[in-house]
C-alpha positions in Angstrom: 24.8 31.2 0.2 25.0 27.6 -1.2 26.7 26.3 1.9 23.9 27.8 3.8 21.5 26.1 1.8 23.3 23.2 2.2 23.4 23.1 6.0 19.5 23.8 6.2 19.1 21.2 3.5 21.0 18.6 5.8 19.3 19.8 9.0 15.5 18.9 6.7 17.0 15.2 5.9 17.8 14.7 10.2 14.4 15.3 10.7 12.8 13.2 7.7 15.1 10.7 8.7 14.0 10.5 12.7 10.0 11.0 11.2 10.8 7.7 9.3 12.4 6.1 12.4 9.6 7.5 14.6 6.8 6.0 11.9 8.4 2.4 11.8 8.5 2.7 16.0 5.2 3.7 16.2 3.3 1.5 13.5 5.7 -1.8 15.0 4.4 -0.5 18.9 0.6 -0.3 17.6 0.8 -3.8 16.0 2.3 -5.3 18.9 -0.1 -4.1 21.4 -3.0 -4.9 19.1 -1.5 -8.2 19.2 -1.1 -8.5 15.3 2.5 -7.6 15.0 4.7 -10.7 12.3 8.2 -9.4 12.1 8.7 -11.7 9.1 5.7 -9.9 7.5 6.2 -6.7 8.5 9.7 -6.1 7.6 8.9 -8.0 3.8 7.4 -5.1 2.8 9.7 -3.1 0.0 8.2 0.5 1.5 9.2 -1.0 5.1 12.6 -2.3 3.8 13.6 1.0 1.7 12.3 3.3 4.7 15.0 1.4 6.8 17.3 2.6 4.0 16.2 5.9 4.4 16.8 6.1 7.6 20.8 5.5 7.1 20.6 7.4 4.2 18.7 10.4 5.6 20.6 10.7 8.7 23.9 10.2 7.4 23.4 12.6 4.2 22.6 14.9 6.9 25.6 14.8 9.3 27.3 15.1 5.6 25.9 18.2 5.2 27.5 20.0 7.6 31.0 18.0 6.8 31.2 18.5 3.2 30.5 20.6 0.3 29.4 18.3 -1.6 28.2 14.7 -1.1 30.4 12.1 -2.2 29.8 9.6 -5.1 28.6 6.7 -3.5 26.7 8.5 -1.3 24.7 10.2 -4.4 24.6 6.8 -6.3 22.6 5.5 -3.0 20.6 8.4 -2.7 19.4 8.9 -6.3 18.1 5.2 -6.1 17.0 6.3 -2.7 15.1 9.0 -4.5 13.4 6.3 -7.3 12.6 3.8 -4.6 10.8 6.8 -2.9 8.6 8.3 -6.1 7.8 4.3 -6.3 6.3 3.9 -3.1 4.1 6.9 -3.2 3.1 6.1 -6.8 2.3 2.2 -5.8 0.7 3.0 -2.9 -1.3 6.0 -3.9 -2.4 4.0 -7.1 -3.0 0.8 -6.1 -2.9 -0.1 -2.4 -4.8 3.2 -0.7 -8.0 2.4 1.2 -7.0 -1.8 0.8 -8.5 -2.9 4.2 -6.5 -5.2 6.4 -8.0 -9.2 5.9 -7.9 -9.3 10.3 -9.9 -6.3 10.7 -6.8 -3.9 12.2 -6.8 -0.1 11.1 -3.4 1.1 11.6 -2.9 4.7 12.4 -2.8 7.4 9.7 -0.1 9.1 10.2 2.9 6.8 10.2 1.4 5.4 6.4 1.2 8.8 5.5 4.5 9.6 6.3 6.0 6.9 4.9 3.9 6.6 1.3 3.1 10.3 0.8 5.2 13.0 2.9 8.4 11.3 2.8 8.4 10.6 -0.7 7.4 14.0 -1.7 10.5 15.2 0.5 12.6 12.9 -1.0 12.0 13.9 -4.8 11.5 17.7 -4.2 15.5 17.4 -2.0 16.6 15.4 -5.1 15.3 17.8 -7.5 16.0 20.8 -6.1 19.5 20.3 -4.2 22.7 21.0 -6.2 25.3 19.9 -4.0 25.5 16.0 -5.6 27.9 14.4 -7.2 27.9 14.4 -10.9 27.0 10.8 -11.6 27.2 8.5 -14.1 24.5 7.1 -16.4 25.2 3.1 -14.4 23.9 4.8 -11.5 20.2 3.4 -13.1 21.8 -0.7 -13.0 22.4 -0.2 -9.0 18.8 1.8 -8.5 16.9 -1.2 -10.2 19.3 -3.9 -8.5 17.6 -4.1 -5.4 13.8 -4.3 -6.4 14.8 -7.3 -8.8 16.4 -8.5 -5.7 13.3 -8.3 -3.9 11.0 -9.1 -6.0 12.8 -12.9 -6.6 13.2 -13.4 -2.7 9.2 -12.3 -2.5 8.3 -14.5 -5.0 9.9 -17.6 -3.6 8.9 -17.0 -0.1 5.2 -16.4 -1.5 5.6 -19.2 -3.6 6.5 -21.5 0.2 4.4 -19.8 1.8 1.9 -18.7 0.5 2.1 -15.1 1.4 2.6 -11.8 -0.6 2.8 -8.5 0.6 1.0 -7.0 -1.7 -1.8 -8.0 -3.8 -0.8 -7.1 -7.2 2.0 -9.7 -6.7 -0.1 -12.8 -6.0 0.2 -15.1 -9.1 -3.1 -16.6 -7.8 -4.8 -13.2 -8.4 -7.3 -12.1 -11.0 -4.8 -11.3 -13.7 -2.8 -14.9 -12.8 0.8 -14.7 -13.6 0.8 -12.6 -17.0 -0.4 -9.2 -14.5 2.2 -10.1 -12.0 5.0 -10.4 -15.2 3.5 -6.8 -16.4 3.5 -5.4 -13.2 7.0 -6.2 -12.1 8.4 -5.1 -15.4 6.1 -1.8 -15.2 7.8 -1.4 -11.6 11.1 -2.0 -12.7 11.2 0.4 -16.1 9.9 3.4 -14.0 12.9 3.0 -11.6 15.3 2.8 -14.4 13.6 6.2 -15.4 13.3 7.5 -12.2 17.3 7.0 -11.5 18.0 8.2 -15.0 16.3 11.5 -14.4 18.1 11.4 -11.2 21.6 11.5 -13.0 20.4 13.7 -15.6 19.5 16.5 -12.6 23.2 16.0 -11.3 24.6 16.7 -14.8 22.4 19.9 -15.4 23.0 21.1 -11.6 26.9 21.0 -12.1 26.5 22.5 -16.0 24.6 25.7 -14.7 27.5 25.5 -12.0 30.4 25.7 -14.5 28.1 28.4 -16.4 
């Protein structure tokens, strides 16, 4: 029954996994023909950047799946930060950045965002949540979750700070709340990932105690 579950589980993360590669096709392929398309800009985006990691981890935890009965270490480590990366960007988005017009006029089309800051997210946590066949992992699994937003956030900063250009607005030192919001922000970010991946290990350990039991 479990191994059933497992394949049907792993054939669910092939298809997120092509609906992420089909949004990022389709949202690039409407930028270029509206003639607005800045790969430097586009692909700065953290949703952009961890929805290319989704498509690796996606594709490959399904293929997995139907290989093992149980996904490796690594490959849980990656996914439960996977998983806090996704909760993140729905959160963010849905919070802050929904409804934000575009400064150049350009309306992207719905369902791609959709797809990447509600559906997939929403996939992401419930497969987390509700899948039993992860490794047990341990509690360090939260340092390599948070590792590369901190990452991200210091490259974004220093490009912004050359630039002038931030992907998102809550970012911008030059904002309404100055520097102090984008400190409070950045540090709000980064504690709800560290508690995101730390319910993440704590699921593995309670999925594998009922096992035992």
């Amino acid at each position: 029954m479990i191994l059933r579950l497992r394949h049907i589980a792993g054939a669910l993360s092939l298809v997120a996994g092509l609906s992420v590669l089909a949004s990022i096709v389709w949202q690039v392929t409407d930028q270029v023909a509206a003639g607005r398309f800045q790969p430097t800009e586009y692909f700065a985006y953290f949703t952009i950047q961890t929805a290319l990691i989704n498509i690796v981890v996606l594709i490959v935890g399904g293929l997995l799946a139907f290989r093992t009965p149980i996904d490796p270490p690594l490959y849980s480590a990656i996914r439960a930060s996977v998983f806090a990366y996704a909760v993140v960007t729905g959160v963010v988005y849905n919070l802050l950045l929904r409804g934000i017009p575009n400064d150049d006029g350009y309306v992207a089309p719905p369902w791609p965002n959709e797809n990447l800051h509600v559906w997939i997210p929403i996939y992401i946590a419930l497969d987390w949540l509700l899948n039993p066949t992860r490794a047990r992992l341990q509690w360090r699994t939260m340092w390599l979750a948070v590792s590369f937003p901190l990452i991200w956030v210091g490259v974004t900063m220093v490009r912004g700070a050359i630039t002038g250009w931030y992907p998102y607005p809550f970012l911008e030192p030059f904002g309404p709340s100055g520097v102090p919001g984008v400190v409070q922000y950045v540090v709000g970010i980064a504690v709800l990932i560290i508690a995101l991946a730390a319910l993440a290990v704590a699921v593995t350990r309670l999925h594998h105690r009922v096992a035992r039991r």
